[in-house]
Backbone as CSV, one residue per row, in Angstrom:
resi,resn,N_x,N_y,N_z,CA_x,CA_y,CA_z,C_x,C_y,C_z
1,UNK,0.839,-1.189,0.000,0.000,0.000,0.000,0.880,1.248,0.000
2,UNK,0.213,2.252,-0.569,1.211,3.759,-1.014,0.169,4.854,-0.759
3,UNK,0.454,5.631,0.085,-0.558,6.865,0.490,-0.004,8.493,-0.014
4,UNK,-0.682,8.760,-0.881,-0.429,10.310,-0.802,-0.849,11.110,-0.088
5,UNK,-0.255,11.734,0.679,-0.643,12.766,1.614,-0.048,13.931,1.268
6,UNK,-1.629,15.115,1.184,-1.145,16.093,0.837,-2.022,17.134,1.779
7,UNK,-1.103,18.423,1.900,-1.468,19.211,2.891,-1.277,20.860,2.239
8,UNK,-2.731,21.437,2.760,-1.965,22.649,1.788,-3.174,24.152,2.661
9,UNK,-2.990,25.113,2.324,-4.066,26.480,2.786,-4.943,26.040,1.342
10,UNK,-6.203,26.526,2.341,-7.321,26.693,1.281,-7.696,28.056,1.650
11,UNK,-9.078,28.724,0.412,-9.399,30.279,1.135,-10.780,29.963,1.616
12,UNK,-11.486,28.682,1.161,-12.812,28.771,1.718,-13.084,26.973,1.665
13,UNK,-13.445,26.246,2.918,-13.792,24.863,2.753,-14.589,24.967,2.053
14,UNK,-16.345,25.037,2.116,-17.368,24.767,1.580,-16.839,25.041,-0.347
15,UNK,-16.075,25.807,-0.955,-15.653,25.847,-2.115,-14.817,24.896,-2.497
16,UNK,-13.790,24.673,-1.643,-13.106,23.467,-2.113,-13.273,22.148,-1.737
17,UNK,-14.125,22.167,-1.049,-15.173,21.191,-1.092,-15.944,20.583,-1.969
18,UNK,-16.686,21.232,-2.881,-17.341,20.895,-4.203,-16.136,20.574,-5.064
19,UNK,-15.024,21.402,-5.694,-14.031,21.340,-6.289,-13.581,19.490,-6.047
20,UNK,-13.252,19.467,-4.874,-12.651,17.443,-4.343,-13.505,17.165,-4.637
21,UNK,-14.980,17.055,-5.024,-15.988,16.292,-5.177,-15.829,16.240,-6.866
22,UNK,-15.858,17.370,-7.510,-15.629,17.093,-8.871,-14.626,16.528,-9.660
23,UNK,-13.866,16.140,-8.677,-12.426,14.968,-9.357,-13.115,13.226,-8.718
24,UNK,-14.010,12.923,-8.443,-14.008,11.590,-7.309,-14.093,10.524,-8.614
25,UNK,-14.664,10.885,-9.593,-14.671,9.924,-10.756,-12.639,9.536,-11.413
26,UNK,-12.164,10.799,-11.171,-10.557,10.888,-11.647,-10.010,10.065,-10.235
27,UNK,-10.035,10.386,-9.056,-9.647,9.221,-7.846,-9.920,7.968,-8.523
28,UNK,-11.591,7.396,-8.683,-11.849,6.153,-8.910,-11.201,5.443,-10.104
29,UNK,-10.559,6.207,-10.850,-10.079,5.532,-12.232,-8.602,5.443,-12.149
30,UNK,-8.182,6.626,-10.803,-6.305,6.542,-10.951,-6.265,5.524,-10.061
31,UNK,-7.553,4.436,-9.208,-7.221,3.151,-8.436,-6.853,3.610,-6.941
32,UNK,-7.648,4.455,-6.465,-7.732,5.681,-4.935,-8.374,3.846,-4.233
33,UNK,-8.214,3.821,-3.336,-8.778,2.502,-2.588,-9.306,3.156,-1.700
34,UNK,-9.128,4.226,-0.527,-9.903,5.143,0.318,-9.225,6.639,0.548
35,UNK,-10.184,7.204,0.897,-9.433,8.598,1.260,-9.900,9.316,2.349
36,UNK,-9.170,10.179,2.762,-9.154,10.941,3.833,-9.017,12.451,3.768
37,UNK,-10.267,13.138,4.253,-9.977,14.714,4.372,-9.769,15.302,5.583
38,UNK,-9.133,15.580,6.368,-9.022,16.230,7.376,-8.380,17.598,7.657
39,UNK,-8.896,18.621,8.346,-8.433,20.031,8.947,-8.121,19.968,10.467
40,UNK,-6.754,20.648,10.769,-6.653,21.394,12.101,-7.946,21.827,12.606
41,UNK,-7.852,21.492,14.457,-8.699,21.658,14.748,-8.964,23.487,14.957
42,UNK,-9.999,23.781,14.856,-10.257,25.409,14.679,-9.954,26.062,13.521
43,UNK,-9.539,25.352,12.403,-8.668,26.194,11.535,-9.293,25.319,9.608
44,UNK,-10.427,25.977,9.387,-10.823,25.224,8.126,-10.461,26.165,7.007
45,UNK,-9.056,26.927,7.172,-8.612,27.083,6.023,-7.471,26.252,5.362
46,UNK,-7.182,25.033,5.777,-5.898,24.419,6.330,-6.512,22.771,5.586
47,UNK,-6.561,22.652,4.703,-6.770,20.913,4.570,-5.595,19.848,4.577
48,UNK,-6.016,18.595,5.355,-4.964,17.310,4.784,-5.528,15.957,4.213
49,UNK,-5.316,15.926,3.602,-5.880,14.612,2.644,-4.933,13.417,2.418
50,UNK,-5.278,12.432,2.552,-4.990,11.209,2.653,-5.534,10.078,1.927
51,UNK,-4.708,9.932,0.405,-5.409,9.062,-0.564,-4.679,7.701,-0.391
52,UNK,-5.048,6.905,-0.269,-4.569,4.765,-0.205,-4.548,4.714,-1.984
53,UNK,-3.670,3.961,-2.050,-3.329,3.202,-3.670,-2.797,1.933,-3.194
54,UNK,-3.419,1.013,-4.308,-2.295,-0.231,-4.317,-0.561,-0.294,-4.577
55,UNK,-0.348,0.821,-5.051,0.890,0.605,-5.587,1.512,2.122,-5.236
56,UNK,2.989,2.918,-5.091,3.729,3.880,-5.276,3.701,4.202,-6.774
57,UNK,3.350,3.655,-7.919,3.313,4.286,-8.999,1.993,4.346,-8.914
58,UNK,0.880,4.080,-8.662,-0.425,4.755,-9.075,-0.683,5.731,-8.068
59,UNK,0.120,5.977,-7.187,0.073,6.877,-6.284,0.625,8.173,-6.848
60,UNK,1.889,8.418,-7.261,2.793,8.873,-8.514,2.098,9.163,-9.400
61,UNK,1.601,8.443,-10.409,0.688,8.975,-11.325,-0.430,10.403,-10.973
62,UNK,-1.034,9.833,-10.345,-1.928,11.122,-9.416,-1.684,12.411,-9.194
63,UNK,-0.165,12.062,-8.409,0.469,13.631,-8.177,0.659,14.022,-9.391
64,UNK,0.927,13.301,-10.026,1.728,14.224,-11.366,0.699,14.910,-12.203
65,UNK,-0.871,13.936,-12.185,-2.384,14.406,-12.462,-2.564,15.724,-11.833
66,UNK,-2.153,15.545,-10.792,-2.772,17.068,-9.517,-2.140,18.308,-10.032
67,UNK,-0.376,17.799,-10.306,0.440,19.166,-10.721,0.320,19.454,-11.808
68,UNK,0.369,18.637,-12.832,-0.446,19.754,-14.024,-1.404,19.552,-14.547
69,UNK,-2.496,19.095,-13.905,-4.112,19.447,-14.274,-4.495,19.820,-13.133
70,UNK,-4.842,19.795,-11.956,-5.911,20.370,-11.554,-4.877,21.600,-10.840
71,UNK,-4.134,21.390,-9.911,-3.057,22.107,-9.322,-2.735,23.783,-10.310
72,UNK,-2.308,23.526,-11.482,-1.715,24.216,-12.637,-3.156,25.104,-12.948
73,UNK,-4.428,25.019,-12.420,-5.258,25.682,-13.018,-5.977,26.335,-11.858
74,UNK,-6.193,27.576,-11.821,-7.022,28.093,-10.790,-8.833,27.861,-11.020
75,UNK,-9.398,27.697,-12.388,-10.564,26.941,-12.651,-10.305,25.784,-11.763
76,UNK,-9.622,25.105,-12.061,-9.975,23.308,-11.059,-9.543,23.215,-10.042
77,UNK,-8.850,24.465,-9.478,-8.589,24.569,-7.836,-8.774,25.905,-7.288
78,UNK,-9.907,26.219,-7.330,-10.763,27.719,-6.804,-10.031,27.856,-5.731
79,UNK,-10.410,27.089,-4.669,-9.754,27.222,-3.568,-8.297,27.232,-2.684
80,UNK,-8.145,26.688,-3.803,-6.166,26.609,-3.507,-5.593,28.103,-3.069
81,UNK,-4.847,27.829,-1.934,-4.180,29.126,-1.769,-2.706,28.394,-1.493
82,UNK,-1.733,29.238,-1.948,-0.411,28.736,-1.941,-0.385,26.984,-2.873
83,UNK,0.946,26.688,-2.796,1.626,25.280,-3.006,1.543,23.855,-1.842
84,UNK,0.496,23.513,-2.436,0.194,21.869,-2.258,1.503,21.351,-1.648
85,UNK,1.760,20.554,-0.435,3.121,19.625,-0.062,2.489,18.335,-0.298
86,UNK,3.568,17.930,-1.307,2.440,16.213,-1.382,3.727,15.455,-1.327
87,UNK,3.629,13.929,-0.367,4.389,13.398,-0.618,3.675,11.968,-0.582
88,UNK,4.788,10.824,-0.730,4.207,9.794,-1.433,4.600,8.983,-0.146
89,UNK,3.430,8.269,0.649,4.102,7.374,1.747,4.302,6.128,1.835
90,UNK,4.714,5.032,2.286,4.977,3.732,2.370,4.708,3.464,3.761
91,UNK,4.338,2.317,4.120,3.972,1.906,5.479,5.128,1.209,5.971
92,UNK,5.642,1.176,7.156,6.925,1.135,8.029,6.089,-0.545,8.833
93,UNK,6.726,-1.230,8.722,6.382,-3.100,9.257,7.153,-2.492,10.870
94,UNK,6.736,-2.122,11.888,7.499,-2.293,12.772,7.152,-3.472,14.372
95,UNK,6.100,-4.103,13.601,5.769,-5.330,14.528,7.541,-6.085,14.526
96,UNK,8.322,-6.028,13.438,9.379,-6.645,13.814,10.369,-6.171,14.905
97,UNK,10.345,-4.366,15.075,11.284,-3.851,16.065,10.735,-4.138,17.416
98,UNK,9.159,-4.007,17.679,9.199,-4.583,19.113,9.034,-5.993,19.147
99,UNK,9.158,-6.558,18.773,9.170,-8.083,19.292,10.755,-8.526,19.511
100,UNK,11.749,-7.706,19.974,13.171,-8.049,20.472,13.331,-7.809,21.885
């Protein structure tokens, strides 16, 4: 499993809100397995999102979808304020470090 997590300022939830809703067909086809939206608490100009893939390249693929299509356009990201931090995660097995 490969998670993109990306974190970034927004200027208004309820706007970029609809905006994530109008990509969910582009998630379902780049192979998104679940996702996650979450904000600081008190603070809903602030999103973090958390997409599951089977793989680090369909995870990869995505970002590279985000940075120049939707990212690259202020039409498909109304709400975007500033530069997206996205990185690509891998899950850490550490049932092996405590069992010594």
């Amino acid at each position: 499993m490969a998670s993109l997590h990306i974190q970034h300022p927004i200027t208004d939830l309820a706007t970029w809100k609809a905006a994530f809703a109008g990509f969910a067909e582009q998630r379902q086809q780049a192979g998104v397995l679940s996702e996650s939206v979450r904000h600081p608490v008190g603070d809903d100009r602030f999103v973090v999102i958390d997409l599951e893939f089977s793989t680090a390249d369909q995870a990869s693929a995505f970002l590279r979808f985000l940075q120049t299509v939707v990212w690259a356009s202020n039409q498909a990201s109304p709400a975007l304020a500033g530069t997206p931090d996205a990185k690509i995660l891998e899950s850490v097995d550490v049932a092996a470090e405590t069992s010594r």
